[in-house]
C-alpha positions in Angstrom: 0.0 0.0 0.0 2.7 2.4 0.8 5.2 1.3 -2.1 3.6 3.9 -4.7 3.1 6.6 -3.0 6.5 6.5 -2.1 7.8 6.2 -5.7 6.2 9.1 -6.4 7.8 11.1 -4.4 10.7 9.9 -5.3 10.1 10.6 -8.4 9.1 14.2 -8.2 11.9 14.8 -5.7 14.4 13.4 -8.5 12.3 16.1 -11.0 12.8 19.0 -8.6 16.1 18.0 -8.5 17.0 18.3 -13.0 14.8 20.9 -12.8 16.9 23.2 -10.3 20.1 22.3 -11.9 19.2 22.8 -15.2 17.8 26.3 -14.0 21.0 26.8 -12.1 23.0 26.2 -15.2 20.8 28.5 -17.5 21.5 31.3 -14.7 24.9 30.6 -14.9 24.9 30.6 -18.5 23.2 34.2 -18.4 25.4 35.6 -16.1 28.6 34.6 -18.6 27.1 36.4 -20.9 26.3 39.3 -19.4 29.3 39.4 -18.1 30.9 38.8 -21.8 28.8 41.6 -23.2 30.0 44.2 -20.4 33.7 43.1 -20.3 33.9 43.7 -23.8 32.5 47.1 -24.1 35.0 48.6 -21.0 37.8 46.9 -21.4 40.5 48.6 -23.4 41.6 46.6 -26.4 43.3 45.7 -29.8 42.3 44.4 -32.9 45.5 42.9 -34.3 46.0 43.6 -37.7 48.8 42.2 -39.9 51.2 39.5 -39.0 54.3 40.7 -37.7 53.9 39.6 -34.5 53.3 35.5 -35.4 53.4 32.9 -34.6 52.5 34.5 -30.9 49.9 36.8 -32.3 47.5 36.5 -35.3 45.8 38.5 -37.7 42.0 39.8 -36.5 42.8 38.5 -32.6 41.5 40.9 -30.0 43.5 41.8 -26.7 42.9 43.2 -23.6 45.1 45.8 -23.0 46.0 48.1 -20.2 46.6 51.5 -20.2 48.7 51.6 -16.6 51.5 48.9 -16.1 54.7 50.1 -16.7 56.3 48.6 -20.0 59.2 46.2 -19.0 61.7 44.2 -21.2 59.6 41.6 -23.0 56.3 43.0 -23.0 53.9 43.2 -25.6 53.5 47.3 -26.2 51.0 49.6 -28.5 53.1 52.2 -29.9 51.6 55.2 -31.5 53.6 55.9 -34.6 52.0 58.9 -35.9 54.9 61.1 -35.4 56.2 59.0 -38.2 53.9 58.7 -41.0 55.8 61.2 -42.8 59.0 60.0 -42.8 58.3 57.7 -45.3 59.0 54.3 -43.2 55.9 52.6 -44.2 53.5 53.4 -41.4 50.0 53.6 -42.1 47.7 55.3 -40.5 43.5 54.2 -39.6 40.2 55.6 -40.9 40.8 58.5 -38.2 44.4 59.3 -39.1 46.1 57.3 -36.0 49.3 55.1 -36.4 49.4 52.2 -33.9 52.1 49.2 -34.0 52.3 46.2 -31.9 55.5 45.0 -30.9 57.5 43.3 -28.1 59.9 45.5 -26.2 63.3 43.9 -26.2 65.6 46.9 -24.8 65.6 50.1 -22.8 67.5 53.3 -22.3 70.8 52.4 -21.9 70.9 48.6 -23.2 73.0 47.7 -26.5 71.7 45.3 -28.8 73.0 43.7 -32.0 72.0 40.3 -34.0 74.3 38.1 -35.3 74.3 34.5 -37.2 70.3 35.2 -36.2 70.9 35.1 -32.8 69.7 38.5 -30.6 72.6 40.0 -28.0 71.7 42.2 -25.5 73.8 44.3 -23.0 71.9 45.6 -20.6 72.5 49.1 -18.6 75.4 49.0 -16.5 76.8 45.7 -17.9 79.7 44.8 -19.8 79.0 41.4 -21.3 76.2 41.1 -24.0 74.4 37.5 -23.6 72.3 36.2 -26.0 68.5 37.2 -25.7 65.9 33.7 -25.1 63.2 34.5 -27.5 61.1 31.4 -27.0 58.1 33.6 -28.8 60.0 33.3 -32.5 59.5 30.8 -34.9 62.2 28.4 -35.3 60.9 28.4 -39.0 62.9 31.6 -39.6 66.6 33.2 -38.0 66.4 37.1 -37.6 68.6 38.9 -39.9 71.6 40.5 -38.3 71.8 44.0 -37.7 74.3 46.3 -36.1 74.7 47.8 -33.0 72.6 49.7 -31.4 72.3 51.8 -28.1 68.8 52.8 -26.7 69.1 56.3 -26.1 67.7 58.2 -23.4 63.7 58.2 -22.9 64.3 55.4 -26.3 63.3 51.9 -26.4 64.3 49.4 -28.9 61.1 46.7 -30.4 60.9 44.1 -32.5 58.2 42.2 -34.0 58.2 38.2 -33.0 58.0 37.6 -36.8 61.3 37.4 -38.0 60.9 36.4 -41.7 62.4 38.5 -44.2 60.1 42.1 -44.4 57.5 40.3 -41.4 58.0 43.2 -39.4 58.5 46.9 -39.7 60.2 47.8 -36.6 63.5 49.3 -34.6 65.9 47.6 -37.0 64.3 49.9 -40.1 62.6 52.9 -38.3 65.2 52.9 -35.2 64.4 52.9 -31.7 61.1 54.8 -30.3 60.2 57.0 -27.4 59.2 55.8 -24.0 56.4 58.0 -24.5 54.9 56.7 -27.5 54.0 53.1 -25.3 50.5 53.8 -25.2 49.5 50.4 -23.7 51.0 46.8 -22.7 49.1 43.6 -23.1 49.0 42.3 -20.0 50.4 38.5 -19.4 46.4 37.3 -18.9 45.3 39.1 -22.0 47.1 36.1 -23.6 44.8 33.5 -21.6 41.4 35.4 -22.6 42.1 35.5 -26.1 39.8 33.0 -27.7 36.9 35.0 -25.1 38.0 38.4 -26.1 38.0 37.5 -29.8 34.9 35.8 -29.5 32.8 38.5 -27.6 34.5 41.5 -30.2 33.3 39.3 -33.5 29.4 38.9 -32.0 29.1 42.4 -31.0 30.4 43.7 -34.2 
């Protein structure tokens, strides 16, 4: 007598049960993108364009950027290069007249750096040795070209892109080094981990 009542309740208990995880995981599912939709429209970004920064970065990727850390040796940097449009270097500029690269910083004011047999030497301020640079983030498909010495001047930094292959990057070793003050932005080491999100979120919302 007792035996189906019992399994009915059972029953509905194990219905409640699907029912409020299923509704927890729609919630959940909201909240993402919510929280997609707003990160996207207040966090500064990129939209990379070209590829002289493969095989780390890729054409049409969008990164969160910030516009307060400090650039150090080995960051990713925005530089704006309108100052030198003119000069006939190859720099481009946007639908609203602004120049932006994206590059990796590889030396500061005061650091000598050279490249030779497609190996990167850097001495940095204050040192006498140069040591060969780890750049873990270049293709082994290609070997940099060699170029001479150069010392980053005061307020300068010197940039490369991570592409390497012949003309893949337009950088220090052609336009020579930039100002400090040009670094507009660094992408952040967690940018790198948000990527495929960032990317994502950018192509739905425009």
């Amino acid at each position: 007598m007792n035996v189906h009542p019992q399994t009915e309740t059972a029953s509905k208990r194990s219905g409640f049960s699907v029912g409020s995880i299923l509704s927890w995981i729609l919630t959940v599912a909201l909240l993402l993108c919510a929280a997609g939709i707003l990160f996207i429209n207040i966090q500064p970004k990129v939209l990379v364009e070209g590829d002289s920064m493969n095989v780390t970065l890729q054409n049409g990727e969008v990164l969160c950027i910030s516009e307060n850390l400090e650039a150090q040796r080995g960051d990713i940097v925005i530089i704006d290069t309108s100052a030198y449009v003119d000069e006939n270097l190859g720099f481009i500029t946007d639908a609203q007249g602004n120049s932006f690269i994206i590059k990796r910083l590889i030396a500061v004011e005061g650091d000598s750096v050279y490249c030779s047999e497609g190996v990167v030497y850097i001495c940095y301020e204050g040192q006498t040795e140069y040591i060969p640079l780890k750049e873990d983030y270049v293709s082994p498909d290609y070997t940099t070209e060699d170029f001479a010495t150069v010392t980053v001047g005061e307020g300068e930094i010197f940039v490369m892109g991570d592409n390497r292959s012949p003309r893949g990057s337009l950088d220090s070793r052609t336009a020579g080094c930039f100002q400090q003050s040009e670094v507009i932005a660094v992408v952040p080491d967690w940018a790198y981990a948000v990527r495929g999100f960032t990317t994502f979120w950018y192509n739905l919302l425009n």
